[in-house]
C-alpha positions in Angstrom: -6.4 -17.9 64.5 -9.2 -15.2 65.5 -6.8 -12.4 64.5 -5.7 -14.3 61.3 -9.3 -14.6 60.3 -10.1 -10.5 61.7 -7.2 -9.1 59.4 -8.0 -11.0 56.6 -11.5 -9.8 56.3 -10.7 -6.3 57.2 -8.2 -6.9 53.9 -11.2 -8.3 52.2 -13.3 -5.0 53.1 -10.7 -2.6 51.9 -12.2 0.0 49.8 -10.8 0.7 46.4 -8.4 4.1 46.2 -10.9 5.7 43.9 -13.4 5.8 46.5 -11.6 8.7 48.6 -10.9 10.4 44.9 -13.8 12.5 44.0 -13.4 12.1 39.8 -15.5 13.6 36.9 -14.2 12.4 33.4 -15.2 13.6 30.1 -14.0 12.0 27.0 -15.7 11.3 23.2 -16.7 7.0 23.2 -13.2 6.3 21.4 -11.2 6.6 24.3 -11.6 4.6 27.5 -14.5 4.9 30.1 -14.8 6.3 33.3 -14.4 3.2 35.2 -11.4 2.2 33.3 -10.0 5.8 34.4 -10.6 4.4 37.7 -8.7 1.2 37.2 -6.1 2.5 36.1 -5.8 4.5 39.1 -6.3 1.8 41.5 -3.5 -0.1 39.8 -1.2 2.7 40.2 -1.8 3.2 43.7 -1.4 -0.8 44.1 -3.3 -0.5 47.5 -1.3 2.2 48.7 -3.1 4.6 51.6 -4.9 7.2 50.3 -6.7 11.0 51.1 -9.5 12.4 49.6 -8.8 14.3 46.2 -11.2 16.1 44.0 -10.0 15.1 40.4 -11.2 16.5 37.0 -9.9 14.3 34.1 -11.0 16.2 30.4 -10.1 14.7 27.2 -10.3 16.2 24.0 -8.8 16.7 20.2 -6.2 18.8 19.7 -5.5 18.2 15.9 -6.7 15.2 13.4 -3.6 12.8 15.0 -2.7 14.0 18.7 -6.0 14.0 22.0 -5.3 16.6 25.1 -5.6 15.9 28.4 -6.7 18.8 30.8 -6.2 17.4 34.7 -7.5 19.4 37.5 -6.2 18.1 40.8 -7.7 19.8 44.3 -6.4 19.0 47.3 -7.8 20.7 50.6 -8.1 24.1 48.9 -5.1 23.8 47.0 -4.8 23.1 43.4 -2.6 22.0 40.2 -3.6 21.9 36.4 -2.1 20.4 33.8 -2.4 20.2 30.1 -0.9 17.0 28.3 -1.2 16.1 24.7 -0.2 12.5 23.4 -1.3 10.4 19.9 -3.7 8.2 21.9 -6.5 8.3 24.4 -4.4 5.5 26.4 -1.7 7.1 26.7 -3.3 10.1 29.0 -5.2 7.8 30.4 -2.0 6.3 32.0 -0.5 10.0 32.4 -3.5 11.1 34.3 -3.8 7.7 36.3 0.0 8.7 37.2 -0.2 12.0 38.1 -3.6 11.6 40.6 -1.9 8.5 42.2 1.8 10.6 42.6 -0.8 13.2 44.4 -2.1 10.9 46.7 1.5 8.7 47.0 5.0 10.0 46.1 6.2 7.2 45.8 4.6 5.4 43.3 6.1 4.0 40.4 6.3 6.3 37.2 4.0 5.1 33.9 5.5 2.3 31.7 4.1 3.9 28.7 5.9 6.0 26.2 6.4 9.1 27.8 4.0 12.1 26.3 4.2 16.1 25.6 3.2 18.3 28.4 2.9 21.8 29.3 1.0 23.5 32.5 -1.5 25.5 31.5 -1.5 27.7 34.5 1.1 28.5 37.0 0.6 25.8 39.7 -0.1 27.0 43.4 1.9 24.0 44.4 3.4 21.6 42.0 2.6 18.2 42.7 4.7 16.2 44.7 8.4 15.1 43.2 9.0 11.5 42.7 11.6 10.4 45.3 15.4 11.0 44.3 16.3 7.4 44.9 13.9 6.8 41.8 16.2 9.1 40.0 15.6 9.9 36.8 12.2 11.3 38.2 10.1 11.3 35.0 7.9 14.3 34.9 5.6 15.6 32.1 8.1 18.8 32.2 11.1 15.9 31.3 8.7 13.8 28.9 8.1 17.0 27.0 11.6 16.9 26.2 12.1 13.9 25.1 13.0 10.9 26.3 15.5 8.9 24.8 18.2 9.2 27.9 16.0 8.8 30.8 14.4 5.6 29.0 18.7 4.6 28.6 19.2 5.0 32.3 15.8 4.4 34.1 15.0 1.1 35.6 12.5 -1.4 34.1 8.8 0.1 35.3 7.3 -1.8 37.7 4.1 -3.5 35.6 1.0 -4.5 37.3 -1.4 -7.2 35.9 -4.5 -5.5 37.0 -3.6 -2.3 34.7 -6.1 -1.9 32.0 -3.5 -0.2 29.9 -1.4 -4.0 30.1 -4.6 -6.6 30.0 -6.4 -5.0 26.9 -5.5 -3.7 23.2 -5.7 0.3 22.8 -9.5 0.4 21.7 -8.8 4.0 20.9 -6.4 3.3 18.5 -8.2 0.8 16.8 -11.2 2.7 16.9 -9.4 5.5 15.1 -7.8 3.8 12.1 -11.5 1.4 11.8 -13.8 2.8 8.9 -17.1 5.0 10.5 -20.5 3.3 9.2 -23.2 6.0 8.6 -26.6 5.6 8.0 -28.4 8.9 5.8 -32.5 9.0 5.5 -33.3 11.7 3.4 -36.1 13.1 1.9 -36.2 15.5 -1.4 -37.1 15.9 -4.9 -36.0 14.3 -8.2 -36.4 15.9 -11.8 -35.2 14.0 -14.8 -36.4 10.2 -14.5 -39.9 11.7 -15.7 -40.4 15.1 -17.1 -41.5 16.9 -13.7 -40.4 16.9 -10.1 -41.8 13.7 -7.6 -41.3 13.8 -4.3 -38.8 10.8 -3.5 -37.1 9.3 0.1 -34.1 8.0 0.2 -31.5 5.7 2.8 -27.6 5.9 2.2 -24.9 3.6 4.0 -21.8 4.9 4.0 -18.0 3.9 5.2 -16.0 7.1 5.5 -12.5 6.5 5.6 -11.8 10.3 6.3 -11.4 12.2 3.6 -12.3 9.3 1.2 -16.2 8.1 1.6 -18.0 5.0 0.0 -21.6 5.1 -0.5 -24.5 3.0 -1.4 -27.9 4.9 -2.0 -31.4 3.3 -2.5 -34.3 5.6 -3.8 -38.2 5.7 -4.2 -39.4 8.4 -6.4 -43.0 8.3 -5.2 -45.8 8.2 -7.7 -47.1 10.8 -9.6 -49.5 11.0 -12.7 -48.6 12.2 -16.0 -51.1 12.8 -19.0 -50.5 13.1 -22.7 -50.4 16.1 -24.5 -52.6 16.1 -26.6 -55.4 13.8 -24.9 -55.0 14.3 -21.3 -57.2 11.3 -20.5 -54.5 8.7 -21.9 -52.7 9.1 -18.0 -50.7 6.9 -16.9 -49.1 6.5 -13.1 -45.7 6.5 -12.6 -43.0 5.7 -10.3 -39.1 4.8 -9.9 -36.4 2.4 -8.1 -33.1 3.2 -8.2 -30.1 1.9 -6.5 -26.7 4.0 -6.5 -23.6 3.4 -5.6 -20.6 6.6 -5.3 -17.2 7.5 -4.3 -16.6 10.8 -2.3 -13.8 12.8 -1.2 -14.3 15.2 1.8 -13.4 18.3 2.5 -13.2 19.6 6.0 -11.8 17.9 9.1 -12.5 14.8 10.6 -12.4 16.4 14.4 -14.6 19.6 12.5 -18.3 20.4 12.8 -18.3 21.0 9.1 -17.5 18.6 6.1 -18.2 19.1 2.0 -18.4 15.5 0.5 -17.8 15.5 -3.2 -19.5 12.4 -4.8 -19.4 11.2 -8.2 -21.5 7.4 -9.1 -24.0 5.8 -11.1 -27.4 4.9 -11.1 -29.4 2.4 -12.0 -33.1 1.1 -11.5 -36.3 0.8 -13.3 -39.3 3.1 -13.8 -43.1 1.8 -13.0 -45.7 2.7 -14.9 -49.6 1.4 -14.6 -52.6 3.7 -17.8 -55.2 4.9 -15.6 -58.2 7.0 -17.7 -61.4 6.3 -19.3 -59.8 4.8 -22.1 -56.7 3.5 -21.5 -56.7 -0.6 -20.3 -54.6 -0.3 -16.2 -51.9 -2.4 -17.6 -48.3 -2.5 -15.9 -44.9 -1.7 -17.6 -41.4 -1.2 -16.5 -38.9 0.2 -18.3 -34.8 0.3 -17.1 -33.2 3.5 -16.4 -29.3 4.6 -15.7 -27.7 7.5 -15.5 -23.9 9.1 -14.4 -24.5 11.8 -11.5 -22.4 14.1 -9.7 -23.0 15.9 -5.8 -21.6 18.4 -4.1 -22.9 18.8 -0.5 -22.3 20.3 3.4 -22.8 18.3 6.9 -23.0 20.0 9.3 -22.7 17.8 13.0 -24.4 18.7 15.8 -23.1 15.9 17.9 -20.6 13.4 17.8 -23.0 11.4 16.3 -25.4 13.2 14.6 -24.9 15.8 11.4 -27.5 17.5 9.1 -26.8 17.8 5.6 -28.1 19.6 2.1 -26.9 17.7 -1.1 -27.5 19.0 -4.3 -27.0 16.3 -7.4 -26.8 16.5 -11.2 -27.2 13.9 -13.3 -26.8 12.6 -17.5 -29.1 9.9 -18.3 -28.2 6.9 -20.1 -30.6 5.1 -21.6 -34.8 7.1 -21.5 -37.7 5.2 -20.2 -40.8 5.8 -21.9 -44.1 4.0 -22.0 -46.2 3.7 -25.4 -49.9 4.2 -25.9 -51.5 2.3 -28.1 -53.8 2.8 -30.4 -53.0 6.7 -30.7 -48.7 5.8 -31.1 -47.3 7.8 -29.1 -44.8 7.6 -25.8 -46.2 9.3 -23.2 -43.1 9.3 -20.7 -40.1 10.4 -21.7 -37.4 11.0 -19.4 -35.1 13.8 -20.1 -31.1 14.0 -20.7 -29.9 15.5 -18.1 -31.8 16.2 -15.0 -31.3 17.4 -10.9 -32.1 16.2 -7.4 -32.2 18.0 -3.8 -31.7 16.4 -0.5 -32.3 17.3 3.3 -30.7 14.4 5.0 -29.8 13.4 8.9 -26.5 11.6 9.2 -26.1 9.2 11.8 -22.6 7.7 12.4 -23.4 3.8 13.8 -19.7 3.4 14.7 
């Protein structure tokens, strides 16, 4: 009964494999996390003995569709690199988990996952260890890169494992991939057109960027400025405008690039406030509607995953022209102008 008891909690105390593996992991927030990486690993190795390892685990995008794996294995001065490309995080995650377990065991079981392209990307001082030959057809990444279509014909049925993260979860990479991105654009520029002179304006933008297609929804404040009459400049009166817009865009560039031209193309609509300040003019309030067709060409450029900066420059045709009338002297003393023009510093900030 004592040793019953003794063996069971030495079983209890058991340390997980990745504990004796030494791992650094580097991958964008799409694909899985580092203690995932580890899971993954621990399931492979299903408890197996292992021997410390010093593993480095890089992944990366290698075109629009397909990630890269680069796996850097050191074993007591000795050492193996790899380079592996598939169509989804998960899928290196489950070569890499493979590959460092097959280091540390031969005779684990090879991945259950469709098998992905490989090629080393420098000559190995040794290769890593060969799965046994009564496993036979070995898969390799050399084999995988091949194709795979008569090993799958003749191979075995994997051995699965519950606790594998690949098996218990959906593929958030994929998911995260095909999802829309949210971004959220504060600017801050200058508007010409709503009134006949240039007002400092700020500006907040959500956008859903289907790469290359964008949809965006802008709200601006033109802030206030002061415009006098012609003729009498003490008939003033204080003006200011709302507008909400919304826009298609396409964009040019890559998705995976630090450098993207949206195209946009909308309309806009709000109203213009206006309040007579002067010696002689009574502070009443009016507003008057304003809309207008506009057109922006831009560049983002992103400085992080998360984060770009971006110039827009926007045209735009007026629909209707606020104006605000002075009474007694008859006159309008805004007018806004046909056509008119808008630049914008702005920081883009991708929210998912």
């Amino acid at each position: 009964m004592l040793a019953g008891s003794l063996a069971l909690l030495l079983g209890l105390a058991a340390p997980p494999a990745t504990e004796t593996i030494s791992l650094t992991y580097e991958a964008p927030e799409t694909c899985p996390e580092r203690h995932e990486v580890q899971r993954a690993i621990d399931a492979r190795l299903g408890g197996a003995p292992t021997r410390p390892l010093a593993v480095a685990v890089s992944i990366t995008r290698a075109d629009e569709r397909r990630w890269r794996l680069s796996l850097g294995i050191r074993d007591e001065g000795q050492g193996s690199d790899r380079v592996i490309e598939a169509s989804t995080c998960w899928e290196l995650v489950d070569a890499a988990a493979w590959l460092i377990a097959l280091a540390v065991n031969p005779e684990v079981a090879p991945p259950d996952r469709a098998a992905v392209e490989a090629a080393p990307a420098v000559p190995e001082p040794p290769a890593l260890p060969d799965a046994p030959e009564k496993r036979e057809p070995a898969v390799t990444p050399e084999v995988a890169a091949r194709g795979t279509s008569s090993a799958a014909a003749s191979t075995p049925a994997p051995v699965t494992d519950e606790r594998a993260p690949t098996d218990a979860r959906p593929r958030g990479g994929e998911r995260n991939e095909r999802a829309p991105r949210l971004l959220l654009a504060p600017a801050f520029g200058a508007v010409y057109g709503p009134a006949p002179r240039f007002a400092p304006a700020l500006a907040v933008a959500l956008a859903l960027d289907w790469h290359p297609a964008r949809l965006q929804l802008e709200f601006t404040y033109a802030l206030p400025i002061t415009l006098a009459d012609r003729e009498e400049p003490s008939y003033q009166a204080r003006v200011e405008l709302l507008t909400g817009s919304a826009r298609g865009c396409g964009v040019l560039g890559s998705r995976a690039g630090r450098v993207r031209a949206p195209l946009c193309a909308g309309v806009s609509a709000g109203a213009t406030r206006g309040r007579g300040q002067g010696d002689q003019v009574v502070p009443s309030v009016g507003y008057a509607p304003w809309l207008a067709l506009d057109a922006s060409a831009g560049v983002e450029v992103w400085v992080h995953e998360r984060v770009g900066l971006s110039l827009v420059a926007r045209g735009l045709v007026s629909l209707t022209a606020p104006a605000f009338h002075i009474e007694p002297i008859g006159r309008d003393l805004l007018n806004a102008t046909p056509a008119g023009f808008s630049g914008w510093g702005r920081v883009v900030v991708r929210i998912r």
